[in-house]
N, C-alpha and C positions, 0 to 999 in steps of 0.2 A: 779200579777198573773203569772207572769216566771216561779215560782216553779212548777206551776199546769198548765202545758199546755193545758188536757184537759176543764178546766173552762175559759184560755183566748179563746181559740176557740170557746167553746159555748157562753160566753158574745158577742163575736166579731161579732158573727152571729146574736143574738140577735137584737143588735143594730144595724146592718146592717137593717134586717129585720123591726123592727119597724123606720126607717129611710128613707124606701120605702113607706110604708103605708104615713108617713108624705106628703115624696114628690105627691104621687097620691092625697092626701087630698088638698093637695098646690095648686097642675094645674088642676084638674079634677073640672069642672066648676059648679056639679053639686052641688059640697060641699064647695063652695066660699060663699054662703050666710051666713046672720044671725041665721038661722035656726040650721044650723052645727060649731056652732061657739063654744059651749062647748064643742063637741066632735075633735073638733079642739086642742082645749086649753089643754081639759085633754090629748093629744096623743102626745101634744109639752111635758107638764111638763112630761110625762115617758120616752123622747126621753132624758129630761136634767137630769132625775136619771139616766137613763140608763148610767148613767158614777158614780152616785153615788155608785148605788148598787156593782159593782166588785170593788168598793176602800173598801168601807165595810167591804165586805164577807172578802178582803185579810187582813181587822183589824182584822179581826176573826180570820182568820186561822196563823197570823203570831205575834199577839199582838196588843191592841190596842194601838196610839199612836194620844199624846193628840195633835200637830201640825194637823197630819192630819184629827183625827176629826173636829178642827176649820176652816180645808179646806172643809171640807166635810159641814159643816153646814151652810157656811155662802155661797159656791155655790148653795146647796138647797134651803136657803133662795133668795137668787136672780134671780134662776127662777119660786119660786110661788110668789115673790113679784110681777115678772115682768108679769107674764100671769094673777093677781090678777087685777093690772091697766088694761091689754088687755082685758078680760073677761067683768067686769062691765063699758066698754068705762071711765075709768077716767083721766082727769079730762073735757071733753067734754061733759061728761052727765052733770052734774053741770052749765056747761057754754055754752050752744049751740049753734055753730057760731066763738067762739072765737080761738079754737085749732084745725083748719082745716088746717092750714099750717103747724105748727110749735110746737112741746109739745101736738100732739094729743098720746092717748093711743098705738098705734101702735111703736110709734118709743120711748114711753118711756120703752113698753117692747121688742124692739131692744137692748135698753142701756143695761135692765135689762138682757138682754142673753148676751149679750157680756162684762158685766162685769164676770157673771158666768162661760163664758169659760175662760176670764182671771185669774178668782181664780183656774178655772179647772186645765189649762196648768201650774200654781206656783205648785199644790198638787203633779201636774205629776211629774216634775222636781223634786223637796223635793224627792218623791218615787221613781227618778233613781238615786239620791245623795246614797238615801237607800239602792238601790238595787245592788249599787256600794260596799258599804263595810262590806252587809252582804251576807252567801252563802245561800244556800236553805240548809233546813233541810233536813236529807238523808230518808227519808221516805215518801218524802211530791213528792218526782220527779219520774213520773214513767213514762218511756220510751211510745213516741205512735205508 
């Protein structure tokens, strides 16, 4: 998004903005239960696009590029694998009692977001090697 400053700005806010929303969902006590557990879930999995979407759009506007699509897919894969275990309690529904300490759903959708920021941060890197030794197109940069 370099070349398009206005679009890094608006994602930046974006993601800013539903990053807030999470944190209030996080502490705000009211929305700690079961009850709010999918609207939990669904607001975690758009905060882990929210890094999808502006790698995307910049495949779009700059060419798609087959590395970074299998960055992009297999982050996305790891955070609805990992909110998929959180959402339906597994493997603890199955075994109740057993995954209260250790390999309960919570921390295996910890693993799962922290492998996904790890593929995250590899995509980034890959796209500042990129951004390194190509220039922006002259029509694509428009002063703000």
């Amino acid at each position: 998004m370099y070349c398009y400053p206005h679009l890094y700005k608006t994602y930046i806010a974006l993601t800013f903005l539903l990053s807030i929303v999470c944190f209030v969902l996080v502490v705000h006590p009211k929305y700690s239960g079961i009850r709010y557990r999918v609207l939990r879930t669904i607001l975690f999995i758009c905060l882990g696009f929210s890094g999808v979407i502006p790698l995307t759009h910049r495949s779009i506007l700059d060419g798609v590029d087959s590395i970074l699509l299998f960055y992009l897919l297999l982050m996305g894969a790891t955070y609805v694998g990992g909110a998929f275990f959180y959402l339906y309690q597994m493997p603890e529904r199955f075994f109740p009692g057993k995954f209260d300490i250790l390999f309960s759903s919570h921390q295996i959708w910890h693993l799962f977001v922290f492998l996904g920021t790890t593929i995250h941060f590899i995509g980034v890197k890959y796209l500042y090697h990129w951004r390194i030794l190509h220039v922006c197109p002259s029509q694509s940069y428009i002063l703000p």
